[in-house]
C-alpha positions in Angstrom: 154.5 55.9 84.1 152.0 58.0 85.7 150.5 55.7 88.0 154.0 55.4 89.3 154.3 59.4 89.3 151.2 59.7 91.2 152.0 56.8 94.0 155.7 58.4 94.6 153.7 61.7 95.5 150.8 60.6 97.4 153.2 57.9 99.1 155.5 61.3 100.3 152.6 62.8 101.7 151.6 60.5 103.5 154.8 59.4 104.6 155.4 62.9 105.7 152.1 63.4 107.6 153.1 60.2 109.6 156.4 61.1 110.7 155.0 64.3 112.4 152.3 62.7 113.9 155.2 60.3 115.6 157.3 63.4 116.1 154.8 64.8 118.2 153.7 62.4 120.1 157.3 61.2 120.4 158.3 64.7 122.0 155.3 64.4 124.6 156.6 60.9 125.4 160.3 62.3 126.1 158.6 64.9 128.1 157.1 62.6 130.1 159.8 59.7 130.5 162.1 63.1 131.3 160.1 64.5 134.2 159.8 61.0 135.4 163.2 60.2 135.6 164.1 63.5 137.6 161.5 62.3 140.1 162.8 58.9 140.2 166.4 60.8 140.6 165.5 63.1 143.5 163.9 60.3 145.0 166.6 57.5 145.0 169.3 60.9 146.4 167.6 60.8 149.6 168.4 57.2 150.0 171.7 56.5 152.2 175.1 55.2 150.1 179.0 54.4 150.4 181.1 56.3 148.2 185.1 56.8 148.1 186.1 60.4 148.5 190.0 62.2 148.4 190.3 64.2 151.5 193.1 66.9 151.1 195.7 67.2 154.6 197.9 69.5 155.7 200.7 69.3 158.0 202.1 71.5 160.0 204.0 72.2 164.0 206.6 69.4 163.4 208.7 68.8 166.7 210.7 72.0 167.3 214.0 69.8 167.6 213.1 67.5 164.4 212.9 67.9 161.0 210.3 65.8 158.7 212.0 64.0 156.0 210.5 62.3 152.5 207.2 62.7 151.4 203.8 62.9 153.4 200.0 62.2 151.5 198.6 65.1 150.7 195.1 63.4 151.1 193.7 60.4 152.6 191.0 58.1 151.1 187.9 58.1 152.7 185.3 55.4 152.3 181.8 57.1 153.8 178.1 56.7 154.2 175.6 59.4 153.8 173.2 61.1 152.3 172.8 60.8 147.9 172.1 64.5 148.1 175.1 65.3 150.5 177.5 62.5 148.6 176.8 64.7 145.2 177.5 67.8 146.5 180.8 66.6 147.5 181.2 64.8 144.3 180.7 67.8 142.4 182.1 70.5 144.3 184.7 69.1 145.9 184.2 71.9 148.6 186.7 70.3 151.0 188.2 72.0 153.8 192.0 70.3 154.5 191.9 68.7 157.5 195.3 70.7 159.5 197.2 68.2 161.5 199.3 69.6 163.9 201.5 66.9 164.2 203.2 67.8 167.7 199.5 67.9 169.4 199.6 63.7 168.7 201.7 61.3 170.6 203.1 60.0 167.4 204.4 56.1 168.5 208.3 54.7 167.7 208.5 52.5 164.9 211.6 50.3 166.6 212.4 52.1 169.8 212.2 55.2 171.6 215.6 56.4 170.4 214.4 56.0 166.5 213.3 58.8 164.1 210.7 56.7 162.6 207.3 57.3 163.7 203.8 56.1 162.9 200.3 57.2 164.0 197.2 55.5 163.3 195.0 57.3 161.1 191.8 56.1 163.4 193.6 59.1 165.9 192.4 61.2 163.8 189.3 60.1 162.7 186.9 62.1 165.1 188.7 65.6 163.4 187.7 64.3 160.0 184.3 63.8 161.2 183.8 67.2 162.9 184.7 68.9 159.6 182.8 66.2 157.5 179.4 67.0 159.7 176.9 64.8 161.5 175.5 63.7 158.2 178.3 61.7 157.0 179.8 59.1 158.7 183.4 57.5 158.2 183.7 53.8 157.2 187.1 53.9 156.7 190.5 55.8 156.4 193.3 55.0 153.9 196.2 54.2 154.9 195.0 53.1 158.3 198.6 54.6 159.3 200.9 57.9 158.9 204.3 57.3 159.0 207.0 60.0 159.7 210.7 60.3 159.5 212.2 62.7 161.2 216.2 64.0 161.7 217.8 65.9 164.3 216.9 69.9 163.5 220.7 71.6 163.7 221.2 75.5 163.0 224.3 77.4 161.6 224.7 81.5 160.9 224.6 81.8 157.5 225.9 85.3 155.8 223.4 87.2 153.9 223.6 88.5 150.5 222.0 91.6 149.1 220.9 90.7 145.7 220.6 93.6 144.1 221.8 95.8 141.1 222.0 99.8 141.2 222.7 102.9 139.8 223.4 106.5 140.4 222.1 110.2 139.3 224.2 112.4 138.1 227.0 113.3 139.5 226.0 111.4 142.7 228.0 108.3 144.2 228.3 105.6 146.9 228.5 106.8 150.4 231.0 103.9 152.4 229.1 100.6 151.6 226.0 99.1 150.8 224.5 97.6 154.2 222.2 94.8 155.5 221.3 94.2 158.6 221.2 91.7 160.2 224.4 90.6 157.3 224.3 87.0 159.2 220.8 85.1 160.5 220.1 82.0 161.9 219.4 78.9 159.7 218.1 76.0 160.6 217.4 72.3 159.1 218.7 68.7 158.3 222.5 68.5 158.6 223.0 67.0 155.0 220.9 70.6 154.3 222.6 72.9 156.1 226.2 71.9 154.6 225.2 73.1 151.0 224.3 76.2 152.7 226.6 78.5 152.1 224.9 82.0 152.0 221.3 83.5 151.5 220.1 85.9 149.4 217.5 88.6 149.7 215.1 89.0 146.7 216.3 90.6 143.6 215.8 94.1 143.3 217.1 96.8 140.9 217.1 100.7 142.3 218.2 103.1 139.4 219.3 107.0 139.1 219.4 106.8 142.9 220.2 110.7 144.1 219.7 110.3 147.6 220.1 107.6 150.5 217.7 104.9 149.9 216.6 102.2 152.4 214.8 99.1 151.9 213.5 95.9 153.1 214.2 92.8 151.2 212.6 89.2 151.6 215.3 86.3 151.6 214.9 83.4 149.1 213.9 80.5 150.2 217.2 77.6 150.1 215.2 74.5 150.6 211.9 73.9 151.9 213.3 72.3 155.2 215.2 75.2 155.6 213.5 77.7 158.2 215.5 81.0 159.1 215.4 83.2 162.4 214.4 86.1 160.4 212.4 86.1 157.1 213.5 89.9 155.7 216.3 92.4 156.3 216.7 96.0 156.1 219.1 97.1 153.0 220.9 100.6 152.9 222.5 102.2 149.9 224.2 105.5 151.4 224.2 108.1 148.3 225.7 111.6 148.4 227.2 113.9 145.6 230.5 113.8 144.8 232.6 117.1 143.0 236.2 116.7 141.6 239.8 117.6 143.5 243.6 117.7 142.8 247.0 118.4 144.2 250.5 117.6 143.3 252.6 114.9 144.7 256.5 114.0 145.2 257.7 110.9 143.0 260.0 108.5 145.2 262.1 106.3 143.8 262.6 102.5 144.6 265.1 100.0 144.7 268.0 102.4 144.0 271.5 101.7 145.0 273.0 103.7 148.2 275.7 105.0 145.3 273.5 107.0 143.5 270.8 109.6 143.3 267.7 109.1 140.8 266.7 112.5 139.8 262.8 112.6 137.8 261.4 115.1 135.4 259.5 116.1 136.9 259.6 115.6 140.3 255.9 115.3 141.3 252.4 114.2 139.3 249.4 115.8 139.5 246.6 113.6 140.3 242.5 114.7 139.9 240.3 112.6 141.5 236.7 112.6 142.0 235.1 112.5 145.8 232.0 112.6 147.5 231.7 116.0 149.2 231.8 114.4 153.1 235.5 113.4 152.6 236.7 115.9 150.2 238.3 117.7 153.3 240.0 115.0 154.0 242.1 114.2 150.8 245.7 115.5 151.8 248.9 114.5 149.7 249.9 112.4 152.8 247.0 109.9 151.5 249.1 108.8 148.3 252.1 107.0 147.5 253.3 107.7 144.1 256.9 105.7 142.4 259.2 105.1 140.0 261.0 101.9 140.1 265.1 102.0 139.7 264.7 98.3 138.1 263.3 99.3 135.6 265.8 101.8 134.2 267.3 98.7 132.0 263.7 97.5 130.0 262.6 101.3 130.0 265.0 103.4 128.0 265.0 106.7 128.5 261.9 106.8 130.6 260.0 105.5 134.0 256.9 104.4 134.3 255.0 106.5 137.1 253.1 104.0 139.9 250.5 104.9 142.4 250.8 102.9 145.0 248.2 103.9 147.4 244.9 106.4 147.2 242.1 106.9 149.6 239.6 104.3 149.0 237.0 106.2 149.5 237.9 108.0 146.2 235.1 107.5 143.2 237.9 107.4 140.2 241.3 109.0 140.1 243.9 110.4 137.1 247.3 111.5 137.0 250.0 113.2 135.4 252.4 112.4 133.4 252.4 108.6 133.5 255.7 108.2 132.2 258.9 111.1 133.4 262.2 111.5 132.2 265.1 110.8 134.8 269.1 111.6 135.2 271.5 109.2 137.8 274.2 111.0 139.6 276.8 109.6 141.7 277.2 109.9 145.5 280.2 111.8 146.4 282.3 109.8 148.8 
């Protein structure tokens, strides 16, 4: 049993001792093969390759009389030859600059005849613009697709009304001056027809103006309807007129309506008084003349004993208005022949 002691001891020492002599000379190995294989790396990158690479485009400057319909690639596949050093760094940065294509600067070819709205252009056109941007150090093997197709339709305009998308609020005791304004209320919107026809307004941006206490104005970016959709004008210039308003009354004569020529409606009593609140440019101008205040000799039968008072008109540049009473008693006398 103690032979077997001693041999399981001995046996992990030297078992130990070996593994870290192989540890260490396996580390200098790695070391080695490591530093090796960076060489051997940097060496092979300055050899010339083919690789496949995305190449993001951009289009823009459509025909001014056409609009672009369905869907354009947003890159092109490019099979190129350069450089390992310069094929890695685009690899791995991906540093690409969109190639722009102004689309009106190419003499894009009918598809069936000159009368059509289906174009194509071969992507070799553009070939030598890719390579400019690519640099002298890369050179193109091939494009994918070899061709861009476009489909255009006729580019029709309409004025649209514009809508102020807004919410407000006032200080106190301060009010609406007339009406909110835009200007310009109607633009110019152009697009595909089958567009346009859902177009029935625009709005501006949403904004929200609160415990306003003067005249505030603004400009206001519209919303974008569609993406095909380009407008003459891409903000308007929104007014809220604000002044302070201060309250007002006077009395005024009930009429009667609908009464028989046979008879005289007398009320009690014979005018209401109506307060009203107004912004202090018009309050000058509220007169009696301004309302139209009623009973009505119909309804003598479903009202009893009283009439309902009506105001029939009021200046409506008034903020709120009351009156008083709302319901007056009333006595019929005959004509005398």
């Amino acid at each position: 049993m103690k032979i077997n002691l001693y041999n399981n001891i001995f046996g992990t020492l030297f078992k130990n001792l070996k593994e870290s002599k192989y540890k260490k000379e396996l580390g200098v190995f790695l070391i080695f093969l490591i530093i090796s294989s960076i060489f051997w790396f940097l060496n092979e990158l300055e050899d010339s390759y083919v690789t496949r690479i995305n190449y993001p485009v951009q289009y823009n400057r459509f025909p001014e009389d056409k609009v672009a319909v369905g869907e354009l690639p947003s890159s092109l596949e490019l099979e190129v030859r350069g450089q390992g050093f310069k094929l890695l760094e685009y690899k791995l940065l991906r540093n690409l600059t969109p190639l722009v294509l102004q689309v009106s600067s190419y003499n894009l070819n009918p598809q069936s005849h000159p009368k059509s709205l289906l174009y194509y252009l071969p992507t070799g056109n553009i070939q030598p613009r890719i390579a400019q941007q690519l640099g002298s150090n890369m050179e193109i093997v091939e494009i994918v697709p070899d061709t861009l197709f476009f489909e255009f339709t006729e580019r029709v305009s309409k004025k649209v009304p514009v809508e102020a998308n807004i919410k407000y609020s006032f200080g106190k005791q301060m009010m609406l001056k007339g009406s909110v304004s835009i200007e310009p209320d109607t633009i110019q919107a152009s697009g595909p027809q089958s567009v346009l026809d859902t177009v029935q307004r625009i709005k501006t941006e949403y904004r929200e103006f609160t415990d306003l206490t003067s005249t505030i104005e603004s400009r206001l970016n519209l919303k974008k309807v569609h993406e095909q959709v380009e407008y003459s004008t891409q903000r308007v210039k929104l007014q809220i007129p604000v002044e302070q308003y201060t309250e007002g009354s006077l009395k005024k004569a009930i009429t009667v309506r609908n009464s028989p020529d046979s008879v005289v409606v007398r009320t009690f009593p014979g005018s209401v008084n109506i307060t009203y609140l107004v912004g202090l440019s018009n309050y000058e101008k509220v007169i009696p003349e301004l309302f139209k205040v009623y009973v009505d000799y119909e309804d003598i039968q479903s009202n009893g004993e009283q009439l309902k008072v009506v105001v029939d008109q009021a200046p409506d540049y008034l903020r709120s208005y009351s009156y008083k009473p709302q319901r007056v008693d009333y006595i019929i006398e005959r004509k005398n022949d």
